[in-house]
Backbone as a ProteinNet text record, in pm:
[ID]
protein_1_A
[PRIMARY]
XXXXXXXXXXXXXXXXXXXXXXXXXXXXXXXXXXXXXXXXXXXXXXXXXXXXXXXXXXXXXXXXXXXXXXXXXXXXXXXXXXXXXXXXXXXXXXXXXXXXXXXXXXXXXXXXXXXXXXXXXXXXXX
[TERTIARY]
84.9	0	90.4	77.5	104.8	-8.8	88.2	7.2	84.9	-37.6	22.8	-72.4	36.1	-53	25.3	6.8	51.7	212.8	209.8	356.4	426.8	394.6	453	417.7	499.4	480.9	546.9	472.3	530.3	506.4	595.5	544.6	573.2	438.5	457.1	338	370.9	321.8	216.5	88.2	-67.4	-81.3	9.7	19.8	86.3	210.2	272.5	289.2	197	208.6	74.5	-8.8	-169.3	-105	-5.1	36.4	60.2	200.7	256.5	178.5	55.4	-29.9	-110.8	-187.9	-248.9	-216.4	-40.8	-5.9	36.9	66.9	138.5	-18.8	-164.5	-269.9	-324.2	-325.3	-355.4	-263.4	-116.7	-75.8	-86.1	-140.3	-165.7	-275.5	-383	-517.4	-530.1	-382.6	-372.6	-314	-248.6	-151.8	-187	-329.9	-381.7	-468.2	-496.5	-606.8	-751.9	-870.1	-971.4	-1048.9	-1016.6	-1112.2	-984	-888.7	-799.2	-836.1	-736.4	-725.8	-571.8	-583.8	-484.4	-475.8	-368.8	-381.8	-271.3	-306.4	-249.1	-282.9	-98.9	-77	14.7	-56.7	31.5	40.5	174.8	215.5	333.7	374.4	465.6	506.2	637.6	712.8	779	854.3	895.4	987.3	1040.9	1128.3	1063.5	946.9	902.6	770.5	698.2	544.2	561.8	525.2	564.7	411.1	395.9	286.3	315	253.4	277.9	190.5	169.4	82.4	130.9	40	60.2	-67.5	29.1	-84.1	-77.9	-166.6	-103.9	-113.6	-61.1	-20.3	96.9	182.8	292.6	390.7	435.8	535.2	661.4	750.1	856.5	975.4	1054.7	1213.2	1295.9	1354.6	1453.6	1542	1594.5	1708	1628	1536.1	1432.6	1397.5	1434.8	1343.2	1395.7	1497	1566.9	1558.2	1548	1560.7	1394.4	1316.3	1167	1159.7	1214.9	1212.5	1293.9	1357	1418.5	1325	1339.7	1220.1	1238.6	1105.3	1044.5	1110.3	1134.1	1152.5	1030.5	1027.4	896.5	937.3	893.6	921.9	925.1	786.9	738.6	731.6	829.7	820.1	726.5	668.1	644.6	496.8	463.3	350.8	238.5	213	71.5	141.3	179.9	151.7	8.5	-63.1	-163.3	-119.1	-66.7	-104.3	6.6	-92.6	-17.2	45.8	110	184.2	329	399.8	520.4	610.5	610.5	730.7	755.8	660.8	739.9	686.9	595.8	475	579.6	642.5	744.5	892.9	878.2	996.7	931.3	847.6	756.6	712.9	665.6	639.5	746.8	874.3	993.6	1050.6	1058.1	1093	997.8	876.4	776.5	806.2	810.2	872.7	989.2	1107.3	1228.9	1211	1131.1	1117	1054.7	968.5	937	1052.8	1151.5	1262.6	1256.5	1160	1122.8	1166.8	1156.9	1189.6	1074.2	1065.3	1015.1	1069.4	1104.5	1113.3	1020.1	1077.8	998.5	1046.5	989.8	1024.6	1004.7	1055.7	1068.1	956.1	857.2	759.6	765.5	848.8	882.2	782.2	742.5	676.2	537.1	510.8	317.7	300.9	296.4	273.3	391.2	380.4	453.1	451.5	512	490.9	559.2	496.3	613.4	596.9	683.4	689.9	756	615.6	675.3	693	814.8	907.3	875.9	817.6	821.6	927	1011.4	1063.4	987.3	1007.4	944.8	972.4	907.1	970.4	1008.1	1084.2	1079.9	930.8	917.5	788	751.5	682	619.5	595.4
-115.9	0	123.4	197.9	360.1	463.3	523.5	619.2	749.1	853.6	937.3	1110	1174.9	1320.8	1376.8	1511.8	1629.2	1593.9	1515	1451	1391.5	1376.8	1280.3	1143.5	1034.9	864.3	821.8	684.1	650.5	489.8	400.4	276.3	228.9	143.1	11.6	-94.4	-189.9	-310.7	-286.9	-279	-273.2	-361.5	-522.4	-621.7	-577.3	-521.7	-520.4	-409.7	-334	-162.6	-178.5	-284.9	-314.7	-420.7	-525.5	-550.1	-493.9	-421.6	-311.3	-177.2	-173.6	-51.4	-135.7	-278.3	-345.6	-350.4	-403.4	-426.6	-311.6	-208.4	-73.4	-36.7	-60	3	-80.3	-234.2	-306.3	-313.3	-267	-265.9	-108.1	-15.4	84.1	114.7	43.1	43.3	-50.3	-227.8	-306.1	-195.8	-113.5	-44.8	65.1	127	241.2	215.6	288.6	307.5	303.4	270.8	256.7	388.1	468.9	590	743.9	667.3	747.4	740.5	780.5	760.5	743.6	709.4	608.3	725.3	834.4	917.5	863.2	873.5	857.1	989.4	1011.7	1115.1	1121.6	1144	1080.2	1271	1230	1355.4	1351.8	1419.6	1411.3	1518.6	1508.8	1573.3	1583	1618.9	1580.6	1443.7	1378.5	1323.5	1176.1	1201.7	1085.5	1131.8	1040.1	990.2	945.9	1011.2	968.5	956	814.5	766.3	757.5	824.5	846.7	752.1	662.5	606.6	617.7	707.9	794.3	678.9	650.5	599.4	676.2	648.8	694.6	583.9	473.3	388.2	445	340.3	346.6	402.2	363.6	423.7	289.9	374.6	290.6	316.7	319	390.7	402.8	496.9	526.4	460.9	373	262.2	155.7	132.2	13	49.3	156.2	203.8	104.8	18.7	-48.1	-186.3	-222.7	-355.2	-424.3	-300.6	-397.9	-448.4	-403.6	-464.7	-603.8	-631.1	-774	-882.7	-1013.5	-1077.7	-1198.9	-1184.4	-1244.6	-1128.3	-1016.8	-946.3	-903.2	-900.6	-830.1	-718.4	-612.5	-586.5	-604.9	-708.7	-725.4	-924.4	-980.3	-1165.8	-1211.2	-1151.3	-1221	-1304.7	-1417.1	-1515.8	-1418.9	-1373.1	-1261.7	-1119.5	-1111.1	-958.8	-974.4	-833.1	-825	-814.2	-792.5	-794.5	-892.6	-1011	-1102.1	-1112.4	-1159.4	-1202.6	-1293.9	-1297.3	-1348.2	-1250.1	-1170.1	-1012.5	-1066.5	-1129.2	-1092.9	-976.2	-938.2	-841.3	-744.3	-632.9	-486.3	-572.8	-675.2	-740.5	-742.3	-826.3	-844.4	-704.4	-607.6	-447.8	-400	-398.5	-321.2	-438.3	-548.4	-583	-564.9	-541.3	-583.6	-429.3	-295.7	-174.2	-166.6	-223	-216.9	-248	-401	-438.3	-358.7	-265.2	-124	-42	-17.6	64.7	179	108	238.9	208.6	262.2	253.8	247.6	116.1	162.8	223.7	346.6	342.3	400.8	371.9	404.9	590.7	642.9	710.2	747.5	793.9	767.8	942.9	934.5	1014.4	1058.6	1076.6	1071.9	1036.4	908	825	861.9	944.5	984.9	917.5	794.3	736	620	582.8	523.3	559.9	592.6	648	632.2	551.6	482.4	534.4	551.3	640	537.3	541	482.6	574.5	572.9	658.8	599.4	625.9	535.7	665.2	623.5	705.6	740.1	857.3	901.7	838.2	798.7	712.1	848.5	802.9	922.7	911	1085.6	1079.6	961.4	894.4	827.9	852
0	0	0	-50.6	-36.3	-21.2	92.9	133.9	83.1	41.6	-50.5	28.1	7.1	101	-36.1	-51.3	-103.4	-144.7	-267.2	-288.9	-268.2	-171.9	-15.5	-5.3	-19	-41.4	79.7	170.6	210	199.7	132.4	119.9	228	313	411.7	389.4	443.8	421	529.1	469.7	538.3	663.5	612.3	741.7	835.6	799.4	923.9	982.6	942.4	1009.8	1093.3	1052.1	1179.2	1244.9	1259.5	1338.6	1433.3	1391.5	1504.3	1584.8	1535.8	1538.4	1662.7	1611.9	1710.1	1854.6	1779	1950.8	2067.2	1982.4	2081.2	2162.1	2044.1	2120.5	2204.5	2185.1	2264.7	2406.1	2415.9	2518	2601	2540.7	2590.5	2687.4	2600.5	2626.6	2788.8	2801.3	2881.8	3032.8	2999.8	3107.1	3135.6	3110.7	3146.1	3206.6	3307.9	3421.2	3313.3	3391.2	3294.4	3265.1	3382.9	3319	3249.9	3141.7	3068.6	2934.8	2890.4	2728.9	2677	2567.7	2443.7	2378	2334.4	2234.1	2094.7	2041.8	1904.1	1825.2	1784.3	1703	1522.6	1448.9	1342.1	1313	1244.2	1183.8	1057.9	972.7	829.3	854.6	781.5	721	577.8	541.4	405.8	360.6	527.7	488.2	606.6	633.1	755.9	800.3	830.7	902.6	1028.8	1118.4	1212.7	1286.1	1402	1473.5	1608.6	1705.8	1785.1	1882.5	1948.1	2059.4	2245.2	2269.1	2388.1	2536.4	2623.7	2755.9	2860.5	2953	3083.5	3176.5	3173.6	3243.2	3353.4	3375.9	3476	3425	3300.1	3245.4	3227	3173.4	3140.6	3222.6	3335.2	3378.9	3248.1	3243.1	3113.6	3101.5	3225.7	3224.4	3132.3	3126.7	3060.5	2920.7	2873.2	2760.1	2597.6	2593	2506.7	2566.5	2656.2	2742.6	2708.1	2714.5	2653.5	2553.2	2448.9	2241.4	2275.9	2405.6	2376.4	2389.9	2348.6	2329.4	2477.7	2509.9	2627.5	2740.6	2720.7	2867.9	2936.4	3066.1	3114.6	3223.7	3264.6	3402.6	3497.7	3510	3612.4	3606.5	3655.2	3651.3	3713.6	3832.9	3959.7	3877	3996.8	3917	3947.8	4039.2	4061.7	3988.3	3871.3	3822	3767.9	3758.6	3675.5	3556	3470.5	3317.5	3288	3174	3108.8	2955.1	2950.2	2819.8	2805.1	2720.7	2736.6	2685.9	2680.3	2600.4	2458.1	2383	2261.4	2158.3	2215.6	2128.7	2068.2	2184.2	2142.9	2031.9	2039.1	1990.2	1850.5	1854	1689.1	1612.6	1721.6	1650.3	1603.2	1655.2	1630.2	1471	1509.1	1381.8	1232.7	1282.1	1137.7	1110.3	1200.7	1126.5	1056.2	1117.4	1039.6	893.3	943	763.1	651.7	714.3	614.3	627.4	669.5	629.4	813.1	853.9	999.8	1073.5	1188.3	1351.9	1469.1	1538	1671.3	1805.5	1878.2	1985.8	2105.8	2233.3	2303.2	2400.8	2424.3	2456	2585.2	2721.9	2879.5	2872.8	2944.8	2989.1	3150.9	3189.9	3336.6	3446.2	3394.3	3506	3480.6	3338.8	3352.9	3228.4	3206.8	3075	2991.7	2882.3	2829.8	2663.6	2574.2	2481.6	2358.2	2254	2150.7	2017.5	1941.6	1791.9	1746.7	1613.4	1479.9	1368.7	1347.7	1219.5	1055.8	979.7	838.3	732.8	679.6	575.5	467.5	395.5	267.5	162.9	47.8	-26.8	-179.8	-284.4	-337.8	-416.7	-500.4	-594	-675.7	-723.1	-803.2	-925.8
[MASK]
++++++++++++++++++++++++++++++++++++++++++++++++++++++++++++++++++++++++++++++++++++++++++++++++++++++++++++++++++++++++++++++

């Protein structure tokens, strides 16, 4: 698919950009208090698209902010945490972007949220 604004192309693969889209909102939506909100912000430039998915969960420590994309990490091991999974979700998002040419990271919100940008490059005109 290409997505096309005012000259502006950016080719990614429809699969793996609702992959990665699924899981950042599904874990946003998992780590936020229930009476918040999930903001998502997309925005361009000439040279990148950038997607922004904003929580207000717990947050991430900035020592942690690279240590989550590894696969099966969690923060929290213990057998009674509340929220489940096995850590490979941020591992599978960050790779299915690369393979469009992008970047996932996360970015440290000082403890009011957790907040991850996906970067897609411009492709040239068509």
């Amino acid at each position: 698919m290409i997505l096309q604004e005012s000259e502006i192309f950016w080719k990614c693969d429809p699969v793996l950009l609702d992959k990665a889209l699924r899981h950042l909102l599904s874990n946003a939506a998992k780590f936020s208090p229930d009476d918040t909100e999930v903001r998502v912000i997309i925005a361009r430039d000439t040279s990148q698209l950038s997607i922004r998915v904003k929580d207000s969960g717990p947050g991430i420590p900035d020592n942690l902010q690279e240590k989550i994309f590894q696969p099966f990490w969690q923060q929290d091991t213990s057998d009674t945490r509340e929220q489940q999974g096995i850590g490979l979700g941020l591992t599978i998002s960050r790779q299915a972007i690369r393979k469009m040419g992008g970047e996932l990271s996360s970015e440290a919100c000082g403890g009011a949220g957790a907040e991850f940008l996906i970067t897609l490059p411009a492709c040239p005109s068509q």
